[in-house]
N, CA, C and O atoms as a printed pandas DataFrame, in Angstrom:
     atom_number atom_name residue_name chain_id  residue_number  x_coord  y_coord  z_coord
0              1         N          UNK        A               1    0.811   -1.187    0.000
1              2        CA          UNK        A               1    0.000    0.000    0.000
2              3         C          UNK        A               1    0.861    1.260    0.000
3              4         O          UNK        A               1    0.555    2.430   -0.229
4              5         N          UNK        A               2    2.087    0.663    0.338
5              6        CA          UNK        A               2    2.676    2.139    0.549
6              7         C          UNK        A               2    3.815    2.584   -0.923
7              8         O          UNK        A               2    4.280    3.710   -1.103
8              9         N          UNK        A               3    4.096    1.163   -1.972
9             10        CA          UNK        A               3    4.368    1.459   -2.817
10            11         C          UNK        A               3    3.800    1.745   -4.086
11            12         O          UNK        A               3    4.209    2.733   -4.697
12            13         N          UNK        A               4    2.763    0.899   -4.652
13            14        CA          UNK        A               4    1.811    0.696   -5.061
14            15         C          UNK        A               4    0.456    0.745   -4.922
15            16         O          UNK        A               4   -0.171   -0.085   -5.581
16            17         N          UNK        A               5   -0.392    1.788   -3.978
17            18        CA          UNK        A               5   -1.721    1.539   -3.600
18            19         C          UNK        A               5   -2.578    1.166   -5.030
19            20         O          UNK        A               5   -3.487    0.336   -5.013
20            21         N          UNK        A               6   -2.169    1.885   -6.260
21            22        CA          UNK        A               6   -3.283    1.515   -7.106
22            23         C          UNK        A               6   -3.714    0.055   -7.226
23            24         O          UNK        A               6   -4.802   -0.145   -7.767
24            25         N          UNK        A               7   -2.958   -1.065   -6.766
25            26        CA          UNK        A               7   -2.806   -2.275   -6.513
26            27         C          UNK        A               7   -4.125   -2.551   -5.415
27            28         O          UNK        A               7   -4.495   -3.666   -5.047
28            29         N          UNK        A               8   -4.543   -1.634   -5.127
29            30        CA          UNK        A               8   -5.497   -2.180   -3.863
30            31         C          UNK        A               8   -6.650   -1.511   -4.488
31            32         O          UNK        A               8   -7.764   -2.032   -4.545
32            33         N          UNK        A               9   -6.347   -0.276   -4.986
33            34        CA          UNK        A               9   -7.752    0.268   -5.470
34            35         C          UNK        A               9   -7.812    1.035   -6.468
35            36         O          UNK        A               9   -6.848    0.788   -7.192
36            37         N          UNK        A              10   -8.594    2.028   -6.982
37            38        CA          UNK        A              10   -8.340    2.820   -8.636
38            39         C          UNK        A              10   -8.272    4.227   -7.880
39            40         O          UNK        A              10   -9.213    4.960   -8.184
40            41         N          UNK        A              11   -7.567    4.647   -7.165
41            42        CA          UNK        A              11   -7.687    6.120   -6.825
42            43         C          UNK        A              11   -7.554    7.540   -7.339
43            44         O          UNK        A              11   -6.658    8.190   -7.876
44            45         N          UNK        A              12   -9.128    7.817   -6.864
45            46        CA          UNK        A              12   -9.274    9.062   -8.101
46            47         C          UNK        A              12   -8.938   10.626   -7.721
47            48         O          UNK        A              12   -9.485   11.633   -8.169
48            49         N          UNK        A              13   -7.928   10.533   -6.807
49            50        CA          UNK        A              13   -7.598   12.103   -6.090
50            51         C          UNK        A              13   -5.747   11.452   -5.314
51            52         O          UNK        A              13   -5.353   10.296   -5.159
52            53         N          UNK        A              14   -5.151   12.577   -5.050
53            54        CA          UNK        A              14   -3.885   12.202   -4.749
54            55         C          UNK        A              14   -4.317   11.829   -3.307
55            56         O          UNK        A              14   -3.804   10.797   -2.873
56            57         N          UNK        A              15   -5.390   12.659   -2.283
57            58        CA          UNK        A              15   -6.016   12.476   -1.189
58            59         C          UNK        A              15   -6.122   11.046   -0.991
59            60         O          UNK        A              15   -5.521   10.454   -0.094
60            61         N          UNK        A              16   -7.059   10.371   -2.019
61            62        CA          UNK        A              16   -7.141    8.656   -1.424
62            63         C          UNK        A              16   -5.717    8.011   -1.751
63            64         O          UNK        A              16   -5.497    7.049   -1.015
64            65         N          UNK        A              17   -4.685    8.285   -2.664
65            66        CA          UNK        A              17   -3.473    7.816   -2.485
66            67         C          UNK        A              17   -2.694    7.586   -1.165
67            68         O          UNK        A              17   -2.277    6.529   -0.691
68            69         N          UNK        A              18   -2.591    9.085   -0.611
69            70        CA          UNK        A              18   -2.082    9.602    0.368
70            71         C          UNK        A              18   -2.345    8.624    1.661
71            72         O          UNK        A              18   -1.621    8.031    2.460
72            73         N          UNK        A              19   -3.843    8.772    1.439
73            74        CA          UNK        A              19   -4.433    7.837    2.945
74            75         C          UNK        A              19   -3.770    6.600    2.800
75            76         O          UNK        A              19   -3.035    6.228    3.715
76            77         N          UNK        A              20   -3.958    5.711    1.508
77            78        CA          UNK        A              20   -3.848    4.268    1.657
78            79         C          UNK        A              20   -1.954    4.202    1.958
79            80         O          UNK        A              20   -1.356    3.255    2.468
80            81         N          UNK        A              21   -1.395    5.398    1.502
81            82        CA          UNK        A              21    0.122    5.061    2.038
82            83         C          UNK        A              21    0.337    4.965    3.209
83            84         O          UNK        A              21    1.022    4.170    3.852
84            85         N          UNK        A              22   -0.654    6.339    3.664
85            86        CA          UNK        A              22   -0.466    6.034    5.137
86            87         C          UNK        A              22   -0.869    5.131    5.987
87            88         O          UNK        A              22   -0.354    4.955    7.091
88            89         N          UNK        A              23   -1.988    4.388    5.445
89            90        CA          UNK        A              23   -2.403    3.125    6.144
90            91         C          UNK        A              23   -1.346    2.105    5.810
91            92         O          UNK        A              23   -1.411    0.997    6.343
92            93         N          UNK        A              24   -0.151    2.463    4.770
93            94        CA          UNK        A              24    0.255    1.165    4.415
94            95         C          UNK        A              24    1.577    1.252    5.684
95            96         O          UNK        A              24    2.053    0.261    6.238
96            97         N          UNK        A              25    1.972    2.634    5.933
97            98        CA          UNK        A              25    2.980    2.873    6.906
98            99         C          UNK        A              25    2.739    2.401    8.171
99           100         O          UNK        A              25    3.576    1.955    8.957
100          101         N          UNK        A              26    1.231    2.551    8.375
101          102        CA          UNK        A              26    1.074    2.263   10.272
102          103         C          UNK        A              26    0.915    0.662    9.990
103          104         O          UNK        A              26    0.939   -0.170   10.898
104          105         N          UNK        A              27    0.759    0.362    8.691
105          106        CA          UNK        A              27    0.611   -1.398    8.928
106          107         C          UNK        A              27    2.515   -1.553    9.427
107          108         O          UNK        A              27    2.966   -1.492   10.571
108          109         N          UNK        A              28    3.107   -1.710    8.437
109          110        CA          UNK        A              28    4.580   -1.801    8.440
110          111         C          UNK        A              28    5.495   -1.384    9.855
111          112         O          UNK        A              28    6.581   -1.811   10.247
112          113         N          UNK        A              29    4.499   -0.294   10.470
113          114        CA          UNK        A              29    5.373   -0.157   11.998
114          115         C          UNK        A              29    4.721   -1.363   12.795
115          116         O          UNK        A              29    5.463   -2.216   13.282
116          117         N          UNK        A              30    3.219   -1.456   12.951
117          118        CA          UNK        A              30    2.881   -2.486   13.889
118          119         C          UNK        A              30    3.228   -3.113   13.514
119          120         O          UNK        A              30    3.482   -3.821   14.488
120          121         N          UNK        A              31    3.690   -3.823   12.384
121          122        CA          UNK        A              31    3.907   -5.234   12.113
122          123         C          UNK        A              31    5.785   -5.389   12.105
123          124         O          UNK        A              31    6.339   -6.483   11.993
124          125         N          UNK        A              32    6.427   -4.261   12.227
125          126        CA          UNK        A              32    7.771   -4.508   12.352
126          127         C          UNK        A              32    7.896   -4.943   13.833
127          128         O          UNK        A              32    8.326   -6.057   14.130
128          129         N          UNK        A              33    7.474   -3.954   14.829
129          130        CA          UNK        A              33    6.954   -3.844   16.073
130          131         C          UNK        A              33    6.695   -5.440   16.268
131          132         O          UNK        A              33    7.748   -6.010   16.554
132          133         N          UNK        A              34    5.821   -6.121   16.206
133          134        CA          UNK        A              34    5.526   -7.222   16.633
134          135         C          UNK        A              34    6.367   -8.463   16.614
135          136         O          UNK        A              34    6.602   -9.288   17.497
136          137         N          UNK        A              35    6.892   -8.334   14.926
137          138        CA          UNK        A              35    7.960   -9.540   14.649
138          139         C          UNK        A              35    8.933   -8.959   15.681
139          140         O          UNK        A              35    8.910   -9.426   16.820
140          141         N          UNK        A              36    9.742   -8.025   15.385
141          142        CA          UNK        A              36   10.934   -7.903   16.741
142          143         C          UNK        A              36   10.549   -7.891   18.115
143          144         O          UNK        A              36   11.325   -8.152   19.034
144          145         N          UNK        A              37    9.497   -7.624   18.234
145          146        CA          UNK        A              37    8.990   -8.137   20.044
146          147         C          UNK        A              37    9.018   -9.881   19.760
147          148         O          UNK        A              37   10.007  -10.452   20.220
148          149         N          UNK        A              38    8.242  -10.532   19.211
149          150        CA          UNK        A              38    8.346  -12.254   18.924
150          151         C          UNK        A              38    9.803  -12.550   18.412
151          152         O          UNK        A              38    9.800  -13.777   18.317
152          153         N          UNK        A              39   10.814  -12.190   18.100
153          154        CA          UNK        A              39   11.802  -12.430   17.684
154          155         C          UNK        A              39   12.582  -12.489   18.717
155          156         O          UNK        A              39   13.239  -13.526   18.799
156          157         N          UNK        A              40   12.773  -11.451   19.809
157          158        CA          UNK        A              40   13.056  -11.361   20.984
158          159         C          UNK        A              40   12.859  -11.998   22.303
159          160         O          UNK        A              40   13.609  -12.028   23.279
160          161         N          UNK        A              41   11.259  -12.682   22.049
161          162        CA          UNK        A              41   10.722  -13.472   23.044
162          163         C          UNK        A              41   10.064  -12.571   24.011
163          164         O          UNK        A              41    9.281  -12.965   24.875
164          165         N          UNK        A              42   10.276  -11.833   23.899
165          166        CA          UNK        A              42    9.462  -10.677   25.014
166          167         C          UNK        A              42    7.566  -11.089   24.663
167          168         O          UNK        A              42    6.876  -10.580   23.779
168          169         N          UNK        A              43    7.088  -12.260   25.802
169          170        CA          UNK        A              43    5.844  -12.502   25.313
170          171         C          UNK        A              43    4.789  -11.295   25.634
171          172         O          UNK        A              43    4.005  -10.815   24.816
172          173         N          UNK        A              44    4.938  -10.908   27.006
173          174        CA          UNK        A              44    4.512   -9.419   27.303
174          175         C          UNK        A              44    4.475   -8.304   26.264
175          176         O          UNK        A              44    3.414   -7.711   26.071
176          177         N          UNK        A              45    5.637   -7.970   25.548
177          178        CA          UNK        A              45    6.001   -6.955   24.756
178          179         C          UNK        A              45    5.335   -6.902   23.344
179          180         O          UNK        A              45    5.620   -5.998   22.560
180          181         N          UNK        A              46    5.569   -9.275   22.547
181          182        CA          UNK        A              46    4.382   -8.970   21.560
182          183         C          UNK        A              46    2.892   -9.190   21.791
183          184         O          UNK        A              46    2.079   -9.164   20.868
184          185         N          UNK        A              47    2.571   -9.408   23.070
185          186        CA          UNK        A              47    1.287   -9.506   23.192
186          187         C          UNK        A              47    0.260   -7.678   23.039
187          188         O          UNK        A              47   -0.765   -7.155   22.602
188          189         N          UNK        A              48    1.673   -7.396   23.859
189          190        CA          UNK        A              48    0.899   -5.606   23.170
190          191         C          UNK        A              48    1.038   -4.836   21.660
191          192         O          UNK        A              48    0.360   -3.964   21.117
192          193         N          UNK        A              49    2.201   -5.560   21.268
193          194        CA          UNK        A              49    1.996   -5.137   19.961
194          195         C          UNK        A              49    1.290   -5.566   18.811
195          196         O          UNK        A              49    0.920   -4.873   17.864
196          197         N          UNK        A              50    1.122   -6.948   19.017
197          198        CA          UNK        A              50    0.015   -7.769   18.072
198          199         C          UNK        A              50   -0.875   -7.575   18.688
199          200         O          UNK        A              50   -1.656   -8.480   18.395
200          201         N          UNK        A              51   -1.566   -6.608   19.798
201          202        CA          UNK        A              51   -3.421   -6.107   20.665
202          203         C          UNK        A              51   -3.078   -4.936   19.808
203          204         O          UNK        A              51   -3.755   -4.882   18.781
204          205         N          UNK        A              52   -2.338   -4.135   19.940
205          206        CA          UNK        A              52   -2.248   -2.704   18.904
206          207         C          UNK        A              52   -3.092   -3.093   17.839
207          208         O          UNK        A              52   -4.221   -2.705   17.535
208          209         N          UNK        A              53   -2.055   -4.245   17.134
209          210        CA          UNK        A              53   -2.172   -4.450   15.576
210          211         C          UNK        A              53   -4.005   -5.006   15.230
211          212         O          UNK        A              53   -4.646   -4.946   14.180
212          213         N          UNK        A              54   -4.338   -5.439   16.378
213          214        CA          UNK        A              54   -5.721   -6.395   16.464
214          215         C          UNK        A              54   -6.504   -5.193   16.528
215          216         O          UNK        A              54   -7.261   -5.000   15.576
216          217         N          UNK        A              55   -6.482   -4.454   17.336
217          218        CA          UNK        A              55   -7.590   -2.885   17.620
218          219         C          UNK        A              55   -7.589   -2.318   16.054
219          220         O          UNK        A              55   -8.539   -2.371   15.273
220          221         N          UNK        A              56   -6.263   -1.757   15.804
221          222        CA          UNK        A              56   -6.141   -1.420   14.675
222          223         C          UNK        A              56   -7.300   -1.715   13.368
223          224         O          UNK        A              56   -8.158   -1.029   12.812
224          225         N          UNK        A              57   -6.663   -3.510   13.195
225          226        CA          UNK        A              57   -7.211   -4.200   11.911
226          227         C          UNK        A              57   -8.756   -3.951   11.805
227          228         O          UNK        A              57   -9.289   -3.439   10.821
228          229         N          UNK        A              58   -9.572   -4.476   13.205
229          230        CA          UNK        A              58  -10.638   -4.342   13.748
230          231         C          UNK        A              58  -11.359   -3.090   13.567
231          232         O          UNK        A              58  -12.553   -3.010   13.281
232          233         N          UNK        A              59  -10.638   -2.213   13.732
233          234        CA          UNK        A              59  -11.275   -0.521   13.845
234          235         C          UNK        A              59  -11.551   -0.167   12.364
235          236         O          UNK        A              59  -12.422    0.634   12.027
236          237         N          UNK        A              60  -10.659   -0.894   11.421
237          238        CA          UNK        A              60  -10.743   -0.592    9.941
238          239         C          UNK        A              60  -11.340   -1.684    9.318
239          240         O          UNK        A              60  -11.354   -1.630    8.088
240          241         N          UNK        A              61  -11.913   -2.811    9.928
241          242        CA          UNK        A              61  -13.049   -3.655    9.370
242          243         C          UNK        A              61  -14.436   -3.384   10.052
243          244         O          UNK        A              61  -15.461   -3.911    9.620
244          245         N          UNK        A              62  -14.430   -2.560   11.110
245          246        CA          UNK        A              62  -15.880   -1.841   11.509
246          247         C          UNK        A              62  -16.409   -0.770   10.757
247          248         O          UNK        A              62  -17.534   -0.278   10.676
248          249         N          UNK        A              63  -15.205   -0.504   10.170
249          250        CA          UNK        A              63  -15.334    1.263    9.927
250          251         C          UNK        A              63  -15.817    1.062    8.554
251          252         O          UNK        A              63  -16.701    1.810    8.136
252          253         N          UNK        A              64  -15.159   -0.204    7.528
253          254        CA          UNK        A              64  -15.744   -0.373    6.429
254          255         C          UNK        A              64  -17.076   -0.910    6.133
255          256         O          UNK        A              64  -17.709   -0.745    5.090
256          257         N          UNK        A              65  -17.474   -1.663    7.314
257          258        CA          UNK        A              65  -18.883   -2.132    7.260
258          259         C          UNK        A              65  -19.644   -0.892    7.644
259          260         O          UNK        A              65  -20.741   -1.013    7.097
260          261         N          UNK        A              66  -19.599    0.510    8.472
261          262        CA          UNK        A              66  -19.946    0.902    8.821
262          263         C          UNK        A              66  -20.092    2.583    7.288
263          264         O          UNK        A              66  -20.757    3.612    7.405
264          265         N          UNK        A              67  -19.342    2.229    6.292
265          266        CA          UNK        A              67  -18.674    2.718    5.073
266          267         C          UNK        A              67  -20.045    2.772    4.131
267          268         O          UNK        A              67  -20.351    3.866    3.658
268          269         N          UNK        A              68  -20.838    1.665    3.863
269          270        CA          UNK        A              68  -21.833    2.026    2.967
270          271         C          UNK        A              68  -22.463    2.719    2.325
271          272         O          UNK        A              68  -22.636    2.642    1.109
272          273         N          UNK        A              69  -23.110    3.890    3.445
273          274        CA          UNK        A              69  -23.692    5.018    2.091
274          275         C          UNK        A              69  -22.410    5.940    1.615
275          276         O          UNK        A              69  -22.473    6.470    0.505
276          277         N          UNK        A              70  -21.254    6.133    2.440
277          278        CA          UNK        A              70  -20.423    6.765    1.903
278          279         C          UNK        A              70  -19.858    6.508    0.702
279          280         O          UNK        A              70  -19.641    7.411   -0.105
280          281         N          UNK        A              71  -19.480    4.867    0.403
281          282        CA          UNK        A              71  -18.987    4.533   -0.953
282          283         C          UNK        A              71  -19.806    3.608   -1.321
283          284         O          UNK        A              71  -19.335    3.034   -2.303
284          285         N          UNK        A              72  -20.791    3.188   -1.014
285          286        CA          UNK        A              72  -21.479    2.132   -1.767
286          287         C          UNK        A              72  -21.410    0.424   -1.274
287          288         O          UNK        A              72  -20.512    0.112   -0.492
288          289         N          UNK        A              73  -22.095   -0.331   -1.616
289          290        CA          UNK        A              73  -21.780   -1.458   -1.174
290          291         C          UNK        A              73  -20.584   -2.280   -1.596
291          292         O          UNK        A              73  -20.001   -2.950   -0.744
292          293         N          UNK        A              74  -20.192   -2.275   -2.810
293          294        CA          UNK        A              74  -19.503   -2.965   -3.240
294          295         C          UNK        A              74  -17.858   -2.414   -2.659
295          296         O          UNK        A              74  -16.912   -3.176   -2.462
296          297         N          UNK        A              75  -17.843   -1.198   -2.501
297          298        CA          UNK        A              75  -16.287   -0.803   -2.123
298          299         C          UNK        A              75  -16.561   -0.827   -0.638
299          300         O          UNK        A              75  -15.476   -0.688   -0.073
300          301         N          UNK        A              76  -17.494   -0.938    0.199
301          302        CA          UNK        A              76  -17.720   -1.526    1.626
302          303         C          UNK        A              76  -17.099   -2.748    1.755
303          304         O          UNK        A              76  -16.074   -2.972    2.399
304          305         N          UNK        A              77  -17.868   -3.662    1.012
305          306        CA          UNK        A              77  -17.330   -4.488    1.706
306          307         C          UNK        A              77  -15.748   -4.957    1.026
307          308         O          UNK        A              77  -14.972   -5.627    1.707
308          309         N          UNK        A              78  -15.438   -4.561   -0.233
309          310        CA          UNK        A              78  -13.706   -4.847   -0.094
310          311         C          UNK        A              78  -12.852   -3.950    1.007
311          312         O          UNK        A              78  -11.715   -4.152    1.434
312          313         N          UNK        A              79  -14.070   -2.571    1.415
313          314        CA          UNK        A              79  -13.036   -2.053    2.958
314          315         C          UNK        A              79  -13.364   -3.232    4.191
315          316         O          UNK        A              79  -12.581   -3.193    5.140
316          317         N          UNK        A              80  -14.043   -3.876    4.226
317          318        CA          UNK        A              80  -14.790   -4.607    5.332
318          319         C          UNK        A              80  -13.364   -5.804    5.384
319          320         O          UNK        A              80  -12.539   -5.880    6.295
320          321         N          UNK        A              81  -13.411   -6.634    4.143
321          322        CA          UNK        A              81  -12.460   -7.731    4.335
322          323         C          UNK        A              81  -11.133   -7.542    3.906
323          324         O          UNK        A              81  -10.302   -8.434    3.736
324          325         N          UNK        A              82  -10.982   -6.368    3.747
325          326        CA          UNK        A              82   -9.322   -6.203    3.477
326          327         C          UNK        A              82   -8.641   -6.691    4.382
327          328         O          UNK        A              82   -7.690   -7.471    4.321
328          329         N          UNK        A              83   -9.518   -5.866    5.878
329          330        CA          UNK        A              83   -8.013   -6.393    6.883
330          331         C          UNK        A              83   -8.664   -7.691    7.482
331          332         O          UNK        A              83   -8.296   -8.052    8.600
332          333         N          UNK        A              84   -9.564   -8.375    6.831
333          334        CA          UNK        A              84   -9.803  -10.069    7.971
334          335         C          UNK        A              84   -8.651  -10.618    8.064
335          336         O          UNK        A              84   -8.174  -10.724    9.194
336          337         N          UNK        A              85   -7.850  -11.144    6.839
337          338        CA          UNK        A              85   -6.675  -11.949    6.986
338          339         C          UNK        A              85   -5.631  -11.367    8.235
339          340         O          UNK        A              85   -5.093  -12.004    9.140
340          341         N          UNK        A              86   -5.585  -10.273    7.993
341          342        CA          UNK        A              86   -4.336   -9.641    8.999
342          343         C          UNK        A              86   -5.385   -9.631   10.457
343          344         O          UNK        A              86   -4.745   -9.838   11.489
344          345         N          UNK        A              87   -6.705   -9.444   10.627
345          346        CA          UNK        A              87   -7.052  -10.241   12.226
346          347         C          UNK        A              87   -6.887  -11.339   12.020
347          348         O          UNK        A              87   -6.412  -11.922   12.994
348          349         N          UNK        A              88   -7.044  -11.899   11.239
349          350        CA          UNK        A              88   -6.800  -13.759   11.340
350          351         C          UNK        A              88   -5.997  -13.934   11.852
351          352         O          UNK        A              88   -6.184  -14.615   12.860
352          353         N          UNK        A              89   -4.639  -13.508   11.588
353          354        CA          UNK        A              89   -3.038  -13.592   11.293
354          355         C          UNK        A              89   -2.750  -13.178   12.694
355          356         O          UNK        A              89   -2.033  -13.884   13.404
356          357         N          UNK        A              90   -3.230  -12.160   13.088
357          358        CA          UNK        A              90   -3.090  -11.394   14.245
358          359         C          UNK        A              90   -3.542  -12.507   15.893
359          360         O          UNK        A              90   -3.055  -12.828   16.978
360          361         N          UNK        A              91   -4.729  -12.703   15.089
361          362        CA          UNK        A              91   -5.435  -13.744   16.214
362          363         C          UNK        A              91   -4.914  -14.836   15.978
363          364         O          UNK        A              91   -6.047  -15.317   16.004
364          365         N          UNK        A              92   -4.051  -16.020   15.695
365          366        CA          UNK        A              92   -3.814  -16.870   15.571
366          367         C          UNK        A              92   -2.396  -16.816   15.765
367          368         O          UNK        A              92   -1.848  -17.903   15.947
368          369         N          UNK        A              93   -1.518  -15.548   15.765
369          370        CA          UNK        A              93   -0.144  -15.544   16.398
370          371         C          UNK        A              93   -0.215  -15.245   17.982
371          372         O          UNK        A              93    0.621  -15.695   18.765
372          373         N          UNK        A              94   -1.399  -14.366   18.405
373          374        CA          UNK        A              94   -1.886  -14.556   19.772
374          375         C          UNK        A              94   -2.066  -15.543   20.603
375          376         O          UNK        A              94   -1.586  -15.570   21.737
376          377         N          UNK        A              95   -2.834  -16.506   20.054
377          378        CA          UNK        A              95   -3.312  -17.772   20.408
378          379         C          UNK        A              95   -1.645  -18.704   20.306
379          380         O          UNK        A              95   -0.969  -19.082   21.263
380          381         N          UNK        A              96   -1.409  -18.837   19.144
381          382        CA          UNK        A              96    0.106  -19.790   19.040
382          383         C          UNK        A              96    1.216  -19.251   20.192
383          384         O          UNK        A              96    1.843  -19.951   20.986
384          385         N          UNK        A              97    1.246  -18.297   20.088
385          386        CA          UNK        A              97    2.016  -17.733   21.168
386          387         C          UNK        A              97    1.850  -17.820   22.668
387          388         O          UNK        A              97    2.870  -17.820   23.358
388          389         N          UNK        A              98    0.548  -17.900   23.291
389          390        CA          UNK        A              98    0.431  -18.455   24.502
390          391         C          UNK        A              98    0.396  -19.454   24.980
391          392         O          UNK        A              98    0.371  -19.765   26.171
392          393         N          UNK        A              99    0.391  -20.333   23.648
393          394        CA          UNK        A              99    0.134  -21.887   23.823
394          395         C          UNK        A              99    1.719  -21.893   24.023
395          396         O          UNK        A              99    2.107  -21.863   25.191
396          397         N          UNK        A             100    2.401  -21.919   23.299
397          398        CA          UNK        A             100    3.733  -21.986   23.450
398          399         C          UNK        A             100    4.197  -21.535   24.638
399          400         O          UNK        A             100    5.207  -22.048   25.119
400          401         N          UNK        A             101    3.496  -20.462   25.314
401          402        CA          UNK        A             101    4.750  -19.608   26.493
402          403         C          UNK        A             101    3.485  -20.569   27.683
403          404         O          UNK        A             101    3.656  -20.564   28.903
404          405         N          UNK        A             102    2.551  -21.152   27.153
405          406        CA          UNK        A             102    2.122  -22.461   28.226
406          407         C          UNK        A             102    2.756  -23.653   28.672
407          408         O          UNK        A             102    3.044  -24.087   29.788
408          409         N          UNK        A             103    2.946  -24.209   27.117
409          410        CA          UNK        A             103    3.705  -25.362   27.296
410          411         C          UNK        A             103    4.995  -25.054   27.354
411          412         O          UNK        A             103    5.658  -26.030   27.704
412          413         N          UNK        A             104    5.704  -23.980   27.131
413          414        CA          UNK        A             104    6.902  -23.817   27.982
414          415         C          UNK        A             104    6.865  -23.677   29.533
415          416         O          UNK        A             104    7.798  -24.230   30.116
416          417         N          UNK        A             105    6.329  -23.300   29.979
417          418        CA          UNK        A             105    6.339  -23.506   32.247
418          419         C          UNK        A             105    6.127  -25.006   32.475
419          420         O          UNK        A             105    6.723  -25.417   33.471
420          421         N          UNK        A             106    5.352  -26.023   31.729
421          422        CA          UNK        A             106    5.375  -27.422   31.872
422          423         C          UNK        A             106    6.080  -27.818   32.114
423          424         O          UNK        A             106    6.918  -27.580   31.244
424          425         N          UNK        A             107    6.775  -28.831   33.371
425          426        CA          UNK        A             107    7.759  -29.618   33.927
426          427         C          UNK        A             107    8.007  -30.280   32.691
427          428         O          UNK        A             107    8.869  -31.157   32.621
């Protein structure tokens, strides 16, 4: 998004460019943020940065369902499921990750 947005959508003002870079930047910090907290082992450290990244994803799949009369249905809901995968992703490195820092305290 931040090199290529037309890749995500047909943008008809430098304004919607602008935004989707900048959405592509705050993806790229939370998500640098998280791998080097999990890289580190700090389970505390990525548990807050992958909850960032989860509020985040979340706030911009409410906001697109919530998008309708503004752009219509059809560009709703590609704002709606853009970011599912990245909660998926988000929620399922959450989950893997506690399981792990579980069965690590196990005798």
């Amino acid at each position: 998004m931040i090199l290529a947005p037309s890749r995500f959508f047909s943008p008809e003002s430098g304004t919607e460019t602008l935004l989707m870079q900048t959405i592509g930047i705050l993806d790229v910090v939370l998500g640098s943020g998280a791998c080097a907290a999990w890289a580190r082992g700090g389970d505390g450290e990525f548990r807050r940065w992958a909850t960032v990244g989860l509020i985040n994803d979340g706030a911009d799949f409410l906001l697109g369902l919530r998008s309708r009369p503004l752009i219509g249905t059809k560009s709703a809901l590609i704002a709606a499921l853009a970011p599912v995968p990245f909660v998926a992703a988000g929620l399922r490195g959450l989950v893997h990750k506690r399981r792990g820092s579980l069965s690590d305290t196990r005798p």
